[in-house]
C-alpha positions as CSV (number, residue, x, y, z in Angstrom):
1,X,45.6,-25.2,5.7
2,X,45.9,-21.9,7.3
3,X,44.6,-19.1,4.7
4,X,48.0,-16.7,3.9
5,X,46.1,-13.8,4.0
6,X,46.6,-11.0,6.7
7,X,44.7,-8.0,8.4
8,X,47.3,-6.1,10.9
9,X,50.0,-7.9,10.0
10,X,48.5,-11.4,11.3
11,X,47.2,-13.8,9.6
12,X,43.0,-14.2,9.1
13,X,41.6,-17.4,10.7
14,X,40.0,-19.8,8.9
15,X,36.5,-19.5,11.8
16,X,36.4,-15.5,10.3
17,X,36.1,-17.1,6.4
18,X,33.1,-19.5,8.0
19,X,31.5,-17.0,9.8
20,X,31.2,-14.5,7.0
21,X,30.7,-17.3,4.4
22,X,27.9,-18.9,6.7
23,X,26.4,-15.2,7.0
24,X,25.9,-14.6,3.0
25,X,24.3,-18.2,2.7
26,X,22.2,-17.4,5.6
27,X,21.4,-14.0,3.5
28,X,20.7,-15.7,0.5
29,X,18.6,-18.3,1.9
30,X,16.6,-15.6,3.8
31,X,16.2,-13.5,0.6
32,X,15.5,-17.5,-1.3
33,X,12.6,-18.1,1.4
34,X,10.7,-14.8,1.1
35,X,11.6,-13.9,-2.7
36,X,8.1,-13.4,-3.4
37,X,8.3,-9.8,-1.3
38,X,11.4,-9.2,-3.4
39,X,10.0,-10.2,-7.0
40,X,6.3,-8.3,-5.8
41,X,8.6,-4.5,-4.9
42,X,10.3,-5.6,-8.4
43,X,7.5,-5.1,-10.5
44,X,4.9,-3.0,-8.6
45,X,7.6,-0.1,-7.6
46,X,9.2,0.4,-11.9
47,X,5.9,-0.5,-13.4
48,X,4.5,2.9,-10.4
49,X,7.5,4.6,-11.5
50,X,6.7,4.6,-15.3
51,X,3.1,5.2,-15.1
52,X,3.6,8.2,-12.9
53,X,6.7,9.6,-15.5
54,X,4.0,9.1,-18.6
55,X,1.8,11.4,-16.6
56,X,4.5,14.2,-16.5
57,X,4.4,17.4,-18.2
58,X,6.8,16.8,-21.2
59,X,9.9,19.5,-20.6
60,X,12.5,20.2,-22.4
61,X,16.4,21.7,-21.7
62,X,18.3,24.2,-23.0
63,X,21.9,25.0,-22.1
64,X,24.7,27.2,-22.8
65,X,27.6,28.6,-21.8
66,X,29.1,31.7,-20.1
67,X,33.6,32.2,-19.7
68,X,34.7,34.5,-16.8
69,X,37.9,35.8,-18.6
70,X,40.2,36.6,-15.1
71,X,42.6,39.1,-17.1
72,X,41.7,42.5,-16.3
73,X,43.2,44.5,-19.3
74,X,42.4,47.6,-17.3
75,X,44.7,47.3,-14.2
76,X,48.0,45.8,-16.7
77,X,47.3,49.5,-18.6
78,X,47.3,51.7,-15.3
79,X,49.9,49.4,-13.4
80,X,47.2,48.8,-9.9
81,X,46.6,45.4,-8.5
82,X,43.5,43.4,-9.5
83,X,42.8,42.2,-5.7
84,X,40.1,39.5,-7.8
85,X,42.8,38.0,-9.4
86,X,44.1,36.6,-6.3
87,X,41.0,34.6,-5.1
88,X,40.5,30.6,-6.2
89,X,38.9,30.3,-9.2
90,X,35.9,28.0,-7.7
91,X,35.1,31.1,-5.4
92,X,35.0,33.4,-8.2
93,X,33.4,31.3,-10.4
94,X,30.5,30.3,-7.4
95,X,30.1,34.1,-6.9
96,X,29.4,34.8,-10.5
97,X,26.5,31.5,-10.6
98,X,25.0,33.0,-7.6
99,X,25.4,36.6,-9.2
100,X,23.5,35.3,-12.6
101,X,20.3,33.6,-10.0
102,X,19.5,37.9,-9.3
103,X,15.7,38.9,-10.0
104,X,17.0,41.8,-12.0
105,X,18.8,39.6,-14.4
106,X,15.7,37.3,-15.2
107,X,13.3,40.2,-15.5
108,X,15.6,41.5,-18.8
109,X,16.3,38.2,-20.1
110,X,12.5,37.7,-19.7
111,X,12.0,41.1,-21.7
112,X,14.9,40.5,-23.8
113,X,13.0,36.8,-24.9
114,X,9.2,39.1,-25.0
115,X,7.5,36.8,-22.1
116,X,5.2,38.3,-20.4
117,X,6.3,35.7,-17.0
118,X,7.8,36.7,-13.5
119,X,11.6,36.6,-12.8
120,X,10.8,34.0,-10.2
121,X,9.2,31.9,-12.8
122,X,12.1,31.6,-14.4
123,X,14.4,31.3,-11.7
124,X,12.3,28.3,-10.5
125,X,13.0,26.3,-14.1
126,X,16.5,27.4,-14.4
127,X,19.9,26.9,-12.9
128,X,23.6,28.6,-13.2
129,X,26.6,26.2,-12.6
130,X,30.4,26.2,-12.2
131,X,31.9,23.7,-13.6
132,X,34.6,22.2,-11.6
133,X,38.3,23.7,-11.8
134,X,36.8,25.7,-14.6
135,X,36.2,29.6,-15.7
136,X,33.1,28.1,-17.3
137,X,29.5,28.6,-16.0
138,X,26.5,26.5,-17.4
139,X,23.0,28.3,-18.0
140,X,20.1,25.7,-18.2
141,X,16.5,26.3,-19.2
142,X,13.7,24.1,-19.2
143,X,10.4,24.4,-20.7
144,X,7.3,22.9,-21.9
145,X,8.2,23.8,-25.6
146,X,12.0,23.5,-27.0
147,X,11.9,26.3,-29.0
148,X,10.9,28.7,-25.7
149,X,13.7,26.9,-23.8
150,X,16.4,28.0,-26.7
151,X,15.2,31.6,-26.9
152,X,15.1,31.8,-22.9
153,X,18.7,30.3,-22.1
154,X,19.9,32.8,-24.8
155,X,18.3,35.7,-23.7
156,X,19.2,34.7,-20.2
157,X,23.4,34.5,-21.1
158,X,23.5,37.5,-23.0
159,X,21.4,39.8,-20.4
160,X,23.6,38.1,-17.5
161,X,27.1,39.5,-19.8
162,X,25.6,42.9,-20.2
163,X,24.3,43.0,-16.4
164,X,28.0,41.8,-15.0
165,X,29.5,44.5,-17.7
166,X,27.4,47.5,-16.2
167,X,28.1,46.2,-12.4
168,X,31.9,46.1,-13.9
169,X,31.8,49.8,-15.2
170,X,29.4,51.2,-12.7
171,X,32.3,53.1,-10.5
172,X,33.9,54.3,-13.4
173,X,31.0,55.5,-15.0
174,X,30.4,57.4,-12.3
175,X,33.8,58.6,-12.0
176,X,34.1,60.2,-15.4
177,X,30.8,61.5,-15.2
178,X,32.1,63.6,-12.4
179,X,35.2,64.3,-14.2
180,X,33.6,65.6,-16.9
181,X,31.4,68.0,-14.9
182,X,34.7,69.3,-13.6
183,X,36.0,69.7,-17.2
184,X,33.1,71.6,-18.0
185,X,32.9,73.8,-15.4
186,X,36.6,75.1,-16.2
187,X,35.7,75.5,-19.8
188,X,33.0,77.6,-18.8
189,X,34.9,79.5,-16.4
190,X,37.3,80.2,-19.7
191,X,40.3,78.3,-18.2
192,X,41.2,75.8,-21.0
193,X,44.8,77.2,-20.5
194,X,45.3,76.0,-17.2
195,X,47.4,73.0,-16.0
196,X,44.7,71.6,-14.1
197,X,42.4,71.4,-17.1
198,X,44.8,69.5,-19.3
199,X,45.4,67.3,-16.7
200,X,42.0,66.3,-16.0
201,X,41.3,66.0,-19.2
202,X,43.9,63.3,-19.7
203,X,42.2,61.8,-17.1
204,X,39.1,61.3,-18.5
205,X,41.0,60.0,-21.4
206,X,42.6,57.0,-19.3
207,X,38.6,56.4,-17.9
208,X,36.8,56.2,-21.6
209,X,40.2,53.4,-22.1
210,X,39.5,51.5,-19.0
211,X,35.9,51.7,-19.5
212,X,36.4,50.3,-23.0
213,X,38.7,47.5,-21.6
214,X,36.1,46.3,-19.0
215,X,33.9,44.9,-22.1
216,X,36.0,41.5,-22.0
217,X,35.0,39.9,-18.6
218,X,32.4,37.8,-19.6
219,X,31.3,36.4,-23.2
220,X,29.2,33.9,-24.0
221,X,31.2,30.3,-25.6
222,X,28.1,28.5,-26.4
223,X,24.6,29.0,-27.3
224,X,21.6,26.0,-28.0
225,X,21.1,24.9,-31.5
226,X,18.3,22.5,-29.7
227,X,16.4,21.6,-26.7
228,X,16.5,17.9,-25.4
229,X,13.9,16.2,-23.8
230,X,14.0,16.0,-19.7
231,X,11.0,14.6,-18.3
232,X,8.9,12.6,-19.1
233,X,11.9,9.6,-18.7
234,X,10.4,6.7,-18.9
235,X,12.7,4.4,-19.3
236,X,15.3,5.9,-17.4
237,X,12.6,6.1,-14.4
238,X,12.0,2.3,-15.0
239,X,15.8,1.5,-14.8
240,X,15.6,3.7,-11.2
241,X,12.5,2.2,-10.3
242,X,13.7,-1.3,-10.6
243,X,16.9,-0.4,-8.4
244,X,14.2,1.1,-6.1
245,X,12.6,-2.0,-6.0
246,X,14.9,-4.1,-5.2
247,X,16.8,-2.0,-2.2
248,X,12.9,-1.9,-0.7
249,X,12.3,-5.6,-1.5
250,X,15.6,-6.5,0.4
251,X,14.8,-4.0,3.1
252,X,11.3,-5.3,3.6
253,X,12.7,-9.0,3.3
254,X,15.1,-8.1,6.3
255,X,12.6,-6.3,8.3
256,X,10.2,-9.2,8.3
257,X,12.6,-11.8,9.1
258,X,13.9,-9.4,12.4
259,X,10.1,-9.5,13.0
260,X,9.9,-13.5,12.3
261,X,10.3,-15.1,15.2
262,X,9.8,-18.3,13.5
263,X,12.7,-20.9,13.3
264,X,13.9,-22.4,10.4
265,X,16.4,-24.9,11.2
266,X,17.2,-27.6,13.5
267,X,21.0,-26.1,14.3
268,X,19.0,-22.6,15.5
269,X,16.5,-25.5,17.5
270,X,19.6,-27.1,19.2
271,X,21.6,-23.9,20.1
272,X,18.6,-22.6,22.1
273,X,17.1,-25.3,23.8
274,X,20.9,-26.6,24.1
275,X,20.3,-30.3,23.5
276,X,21.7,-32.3,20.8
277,X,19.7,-33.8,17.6
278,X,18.4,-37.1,17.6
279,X,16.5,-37.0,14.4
280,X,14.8,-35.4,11.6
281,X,10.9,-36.3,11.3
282,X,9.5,-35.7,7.7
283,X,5.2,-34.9,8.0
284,X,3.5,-38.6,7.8
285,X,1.0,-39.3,5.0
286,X,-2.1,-37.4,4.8
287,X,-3.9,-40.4,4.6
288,X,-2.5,-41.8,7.6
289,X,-2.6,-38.9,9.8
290,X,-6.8,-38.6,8.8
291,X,-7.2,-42.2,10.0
292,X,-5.1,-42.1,13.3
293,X,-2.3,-44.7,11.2
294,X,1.4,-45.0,12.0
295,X,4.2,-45.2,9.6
296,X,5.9,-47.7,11.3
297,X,2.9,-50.4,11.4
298,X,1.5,-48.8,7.7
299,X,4.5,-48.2,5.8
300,X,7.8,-49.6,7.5
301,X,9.7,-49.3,4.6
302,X,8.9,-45.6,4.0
303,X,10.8,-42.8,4.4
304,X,9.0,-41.8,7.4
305,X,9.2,-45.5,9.1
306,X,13.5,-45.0,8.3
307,X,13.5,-41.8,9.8
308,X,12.5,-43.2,13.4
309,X,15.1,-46.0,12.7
310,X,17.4,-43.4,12.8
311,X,15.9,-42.0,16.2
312,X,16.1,-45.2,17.9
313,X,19.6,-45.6,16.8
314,X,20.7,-42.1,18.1
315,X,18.5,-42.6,21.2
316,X,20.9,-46.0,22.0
317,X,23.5,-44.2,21.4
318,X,22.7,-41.0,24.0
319,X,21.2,-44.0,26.5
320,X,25.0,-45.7,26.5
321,X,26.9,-45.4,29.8
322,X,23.4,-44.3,31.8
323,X,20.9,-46.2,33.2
324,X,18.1,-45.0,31.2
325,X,15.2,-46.8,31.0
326,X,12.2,-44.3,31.7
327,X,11.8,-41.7,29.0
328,X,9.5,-38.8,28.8
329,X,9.0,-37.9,25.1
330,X,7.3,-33.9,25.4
331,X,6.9,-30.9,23.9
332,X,6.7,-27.2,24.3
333,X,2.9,-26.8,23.0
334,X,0.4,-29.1,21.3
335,X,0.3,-29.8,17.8
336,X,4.0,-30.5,17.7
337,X,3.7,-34.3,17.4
338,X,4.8,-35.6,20.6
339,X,2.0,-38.7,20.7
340,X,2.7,-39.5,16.9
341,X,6.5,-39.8,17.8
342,X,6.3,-41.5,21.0
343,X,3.9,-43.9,19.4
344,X,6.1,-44.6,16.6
345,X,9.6,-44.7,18.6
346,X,7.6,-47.2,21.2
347,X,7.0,-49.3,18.0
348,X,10.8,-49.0,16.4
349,X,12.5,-50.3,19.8
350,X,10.1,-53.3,20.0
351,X,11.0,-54.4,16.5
352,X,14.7,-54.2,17.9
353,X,14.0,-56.9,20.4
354,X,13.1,-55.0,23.3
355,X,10.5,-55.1,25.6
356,X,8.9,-51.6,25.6
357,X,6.0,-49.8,27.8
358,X,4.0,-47.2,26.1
359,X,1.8,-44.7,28.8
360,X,-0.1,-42.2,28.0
361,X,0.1,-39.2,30.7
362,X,-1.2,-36.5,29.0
363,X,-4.5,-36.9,30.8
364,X,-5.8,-33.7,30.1
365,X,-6.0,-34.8,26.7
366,X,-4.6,-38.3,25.3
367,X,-4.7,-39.7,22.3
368,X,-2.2,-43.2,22.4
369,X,-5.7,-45.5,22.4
370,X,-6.6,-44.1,18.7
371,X,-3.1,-45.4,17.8
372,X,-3.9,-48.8,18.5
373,X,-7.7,-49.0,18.5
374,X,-7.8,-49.6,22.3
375,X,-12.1,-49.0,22.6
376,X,-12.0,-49.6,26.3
377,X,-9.2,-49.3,27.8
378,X,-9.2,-49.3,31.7
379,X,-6.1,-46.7,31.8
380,X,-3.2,-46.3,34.4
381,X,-6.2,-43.8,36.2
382,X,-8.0,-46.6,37.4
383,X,-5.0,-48.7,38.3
384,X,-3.8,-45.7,39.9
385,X,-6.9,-46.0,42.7
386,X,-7.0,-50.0,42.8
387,X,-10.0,-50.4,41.0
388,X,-7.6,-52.8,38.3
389,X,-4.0,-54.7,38.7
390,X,-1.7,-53.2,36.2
391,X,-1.0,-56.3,34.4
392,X,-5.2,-56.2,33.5
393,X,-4.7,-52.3,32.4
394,X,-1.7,-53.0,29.9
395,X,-2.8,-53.4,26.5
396,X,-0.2,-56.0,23.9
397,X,-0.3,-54.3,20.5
398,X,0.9,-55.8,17.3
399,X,4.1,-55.0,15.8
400,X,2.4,-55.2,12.4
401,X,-0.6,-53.4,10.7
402,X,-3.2,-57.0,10.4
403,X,-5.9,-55.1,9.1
404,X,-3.3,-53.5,5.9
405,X,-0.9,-56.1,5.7
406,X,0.8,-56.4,2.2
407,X,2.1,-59.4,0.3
408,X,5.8,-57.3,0.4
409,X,7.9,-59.0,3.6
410,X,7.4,-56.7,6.3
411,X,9.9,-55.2,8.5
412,X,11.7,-58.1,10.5
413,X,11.1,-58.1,14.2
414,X,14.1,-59.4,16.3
415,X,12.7,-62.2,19.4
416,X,11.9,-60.9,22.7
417,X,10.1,-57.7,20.9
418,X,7.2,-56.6,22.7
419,X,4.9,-53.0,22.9
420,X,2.4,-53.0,25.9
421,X,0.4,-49.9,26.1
422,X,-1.0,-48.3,29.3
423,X,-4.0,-45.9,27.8
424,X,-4.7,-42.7,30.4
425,X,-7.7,-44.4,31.3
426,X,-10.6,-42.0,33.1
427,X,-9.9,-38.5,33.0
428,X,-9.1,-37.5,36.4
429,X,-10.9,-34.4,38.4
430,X,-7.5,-32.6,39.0
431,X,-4.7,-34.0,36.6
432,X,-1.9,-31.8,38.1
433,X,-2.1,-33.5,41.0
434,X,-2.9,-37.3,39.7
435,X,0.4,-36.8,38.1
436,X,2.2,-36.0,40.9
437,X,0.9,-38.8,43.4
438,X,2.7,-41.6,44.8
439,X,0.3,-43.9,43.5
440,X,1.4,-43.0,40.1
441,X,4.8,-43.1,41.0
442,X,4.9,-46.6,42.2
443,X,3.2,-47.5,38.8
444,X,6.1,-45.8,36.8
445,X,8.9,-47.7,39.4
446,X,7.2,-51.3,38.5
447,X,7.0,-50.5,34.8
448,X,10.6,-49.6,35.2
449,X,11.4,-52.5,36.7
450,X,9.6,-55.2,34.0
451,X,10.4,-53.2,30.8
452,X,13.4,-52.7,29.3
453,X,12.1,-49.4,28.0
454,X,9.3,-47.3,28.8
455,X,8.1,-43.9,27.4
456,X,5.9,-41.1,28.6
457,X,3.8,-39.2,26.6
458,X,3.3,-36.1,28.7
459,X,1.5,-33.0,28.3
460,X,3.6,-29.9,27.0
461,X,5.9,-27.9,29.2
462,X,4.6,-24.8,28.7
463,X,1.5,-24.8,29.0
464,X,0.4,-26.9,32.3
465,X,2.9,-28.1,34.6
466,X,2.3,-31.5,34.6
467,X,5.3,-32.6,32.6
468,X,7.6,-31.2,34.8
469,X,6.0,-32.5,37.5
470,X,6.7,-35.8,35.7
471,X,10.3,-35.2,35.0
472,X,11.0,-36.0,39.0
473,X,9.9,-40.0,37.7
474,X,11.6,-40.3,34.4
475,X,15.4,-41.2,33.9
476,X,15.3,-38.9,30.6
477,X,13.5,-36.5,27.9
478,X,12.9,-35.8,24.6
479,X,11.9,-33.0,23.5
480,X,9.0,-33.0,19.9
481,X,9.9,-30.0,18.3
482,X,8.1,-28.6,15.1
483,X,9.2,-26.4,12.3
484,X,6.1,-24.0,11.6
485,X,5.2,-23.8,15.3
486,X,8.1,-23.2,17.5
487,X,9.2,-19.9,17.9
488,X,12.4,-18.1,19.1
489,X,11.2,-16.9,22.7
490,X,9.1,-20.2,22.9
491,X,12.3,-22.3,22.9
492,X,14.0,-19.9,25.2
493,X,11.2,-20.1,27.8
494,X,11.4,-24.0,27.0
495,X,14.8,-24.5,27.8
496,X,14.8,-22.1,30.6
497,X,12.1,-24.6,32.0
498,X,14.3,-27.7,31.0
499,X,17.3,-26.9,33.2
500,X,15.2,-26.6,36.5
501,X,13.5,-30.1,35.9
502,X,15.7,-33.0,37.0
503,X,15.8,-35.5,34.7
504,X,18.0,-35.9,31.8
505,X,17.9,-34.1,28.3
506,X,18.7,-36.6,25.7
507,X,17.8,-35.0,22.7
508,X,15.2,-33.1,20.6
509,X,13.3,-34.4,17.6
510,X,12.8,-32.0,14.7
511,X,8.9,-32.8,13.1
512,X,7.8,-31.3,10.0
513,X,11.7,-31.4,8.7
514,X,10.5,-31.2,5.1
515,X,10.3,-27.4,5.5
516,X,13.6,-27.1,6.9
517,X,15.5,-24.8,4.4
518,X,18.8,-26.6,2.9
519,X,17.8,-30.3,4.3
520,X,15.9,-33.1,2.4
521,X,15.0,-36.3,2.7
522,X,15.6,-38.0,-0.2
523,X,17.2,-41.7,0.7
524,X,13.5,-42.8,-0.3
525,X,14.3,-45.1,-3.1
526,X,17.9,-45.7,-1.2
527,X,16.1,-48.1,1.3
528,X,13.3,-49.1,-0.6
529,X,13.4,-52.9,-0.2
530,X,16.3,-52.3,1.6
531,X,15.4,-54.5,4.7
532,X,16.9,-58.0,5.1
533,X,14.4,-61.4,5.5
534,X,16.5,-62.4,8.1
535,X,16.1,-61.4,11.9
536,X,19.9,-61.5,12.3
537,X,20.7,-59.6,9.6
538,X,18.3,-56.9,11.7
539,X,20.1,-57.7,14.6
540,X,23.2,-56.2,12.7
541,X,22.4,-53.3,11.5
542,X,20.1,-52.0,14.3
């Protein structure tokens, strides 16, 4: 049901709610994967922080506070127009901060506190603040001692009120000073009597008023009763450190993953190379892979053996409707577990009741004859150049392990089940070119002809081109992929290469799925014991 939400006045698709909830998993799970770079930044960067902060000086803070009274008691007496009255009250009170920050103003609070320091001293561990929306400025002081702090924030207020007051009463200090030189040069002239001398000295008179009126522009609200402690912070420091942490851990996490070029999953696998799943191969037993063993003759009721069931199931499934009958099982570089797959597949579609051809092409460096314990196996080399018929080169392998066999009932093997195996044989002088002879080809149209199945292992793609030289003989491919190894521009090179070969691309097998984030395999116990005595019952299910 369609989500009732809207953005613009239509309604949000459900694909947008995927998409973004599919992108914070996919954050998570990266974050999930490489925590170990988050929970390292967590501790190293707050327990760096706190070190460094109980290193710190100890200083400690003093404030107090200044009020810029606005009413100018002066201009309501005479009647004139206070043209500061008119400006915003931030920009008067940010001109009287910056006004307080003057050298001249430090140097008397300094002599007014008896330090014998330099006004830029001060300056540098001091500031002067307007609150917001406010006639209030703040005066801070900090210090290495709290008592210093108090005395240097008070001196500081109180020699900022009486600067501003002088600056204030400057003009008309100097106004009245010439006014009364005028005064006094009619009194010595003897003309107290006249007009002008009564007038001037009313003047005077109204300048001693307004100069007694200025004294209210500034007073000091608040001075410090103590000092609080403002570095060293530790835990505060700790608390920022441990944010600091965790935005570098994330942003390291990210970076590294951009630079990854690692894949992860089997959907990123299948969007690049742009061929569908066909099964998920969990890492055999240690044991086994040291001795050259396969799951399906050693354990056929493991959890490995089930997951190349599953393999030859979807492999049926991508073979209906086609006449497929030569398959090519590659990969992009070694180590990827092509030969273990191929040798295991050949092994699960004989137990179905088919008759299935297993060839080892990767002459430049094979490895089917350790599968099986072929010692001397003439190889499709020498059958190639007549030296052997073919029918004297293909080896009949067991469908069980004799040498390991259990008392449990082994896996059931349908009639008309059969694995040949045609080793590589002698190592040829120019492989490339072995592989693309018409002797070889004639080999791989008999084999087609008298088996119901047969599979190629074939060196990787990219790194000689003998597979592709291959894919001209093979009616399909699959491709070994492995978690660990293949990397983002590997694939895309890999597929680029797969859609100039002709043959088909079934499928891709994901190997090593175990360290596939979000997927596990754990049916193990499900099909423990799981497996019918009966061949029909097999013939059902497979």
């Amino acid at each position: 049901m369609q989500r009732r939400e809207r953005f613009g006045g239509l309604p949000l698709p459900q694909h947008a709610d995927r998409a973004h909830s599919q992108s914070v998993s996919d954050f998570l799970r990266v974050l999930r994967r490489r925590r170990w770079i988050v929970l390292t930044t967590l501790l190293f960067v707050p327990l760096v922080a706190v070190l460094l902060s109980l290193q710190q000086q100890k200083l400690y803070e003093a404030s107090a506070q200044v009020l810029i009274n606005r009413q100018n008691l002066a201009n309501l007496l005479t009647g004139t127009t206070d043209l500061a009255a008119l400006q915003e009250a931030d920009r008067v009170a940010r001109t009287q901060a910056e006004l307080a920050r003057v050298p001249t103003v430090a140097k008397r609070a300094l002599e007014a506190a008896e330090l014998r320091r330099s006004p830029t001293d001060l300056l540098d561990h001091s500031s002067v603040s307007a609150q917001q929306n406010t006639d209030i400025l703040d005066f801070t002081v900090t210090d290495p001692l709290p008592a210093r702090a108090i005395r240097l924030v008070t001196a500081y207020v109180r020699a900022f009120v009486v600067y501003r007051k002088q600056l204030d009463t400057a003009a008309l200090d100097k106004a009245r000073a010439e006014l009364r030189a005028e005064i006094d040069k009619l009194a010595d002239e003897g003309r107290q009597a006249a007009p002008i001398y009564a007038t001037l000295v009313e003047k005077d008179q109204e300048l001693a008023t307004m100069q007694a009126l200025q004294t209210s522009n500034l007073s000091v609200v608040r001075t410090p009763t103590d000092a609080t402690q403002v570095q060293p912070k530790p835990v505060r420091t700790g608390v920022m450190g441990l944010v600091l942490g965790l935005a570098l851990g994330i942003g390291l996490v990210l970076l590294w993953e951009a630079l990854d070029t690692r894949v992860r999953s089997a959907e990123e696998i299948a969007e690049r190379l742009r061929l569908p799943l066909l099964a998920r191969l969990p890492q055999p037993p240690r044991a086994l892979r040291r001795d050259d063993r396969l799951v399906m003759l050693a354990e056929p009721r493991g959890t490995q053996a089930e997951a190349f069931r599953m393999l030859r199931t979807n492999l049926s499934f991508m073979r209906l409707g086609h006449e497929v009958r030569t398959i090519m099982v590659t990969s992009a570089v070694e180590q990827e577990g092509k030969s273990t797959t191929a040798a295991n597949l050949a092994i699960a579609l004989a137990r179905a009741g088919q008759q299935v051809c297993l060839v080892d092409l990767d002459l430049r460096r094979p490895y089917l004859h350790r599968f099986f314990n072929l010692r001397n196996p003439l190889g499709v080399t020498r059958v190639a150049i007549g030296e052997v018929r073919l029918e004297e080169a293909l080896e009949s392998v067991p469908l069980v392990e004799v040498a390991k066999r259990r008392r449990s009932m082994p896996e059931p093997v349908l009639p008309g089940g059969g694995l040949r195996v045609l080793a590589a044989g002698a190592v040829p002088p120019n492989a490339g070119e072995f592989v693309g002879s018409e002797a070889l080809a004639h080999i791989l149209l008999e084999l087609r002809s008298r088996f119901d199945t047969v599979l190629i292992d074939s060196p990787p793609v990219l790194q000689v081109g003998d597979a592709a030289t291959l894919s001209s003989h093979v009616d399909g491919l699959v491709v070994v992929s492995r978690l660990g190894i293949a990397r983002r521009p590997m694939l895309n090179e890999l597929r680029r290469v797969l859609e100039t070969v002709p043959a088909r691309g079934l499928g891709f097998v994901l190997a090593g799925s175990e360290e596939e984030e979000g997927y596990g395999y754990g049916y193990g116990g499900y099909y423990a014991g799981a497996y019918p005595a009966h061949p029909e019952s097999e013939a059902r299910t497979a």
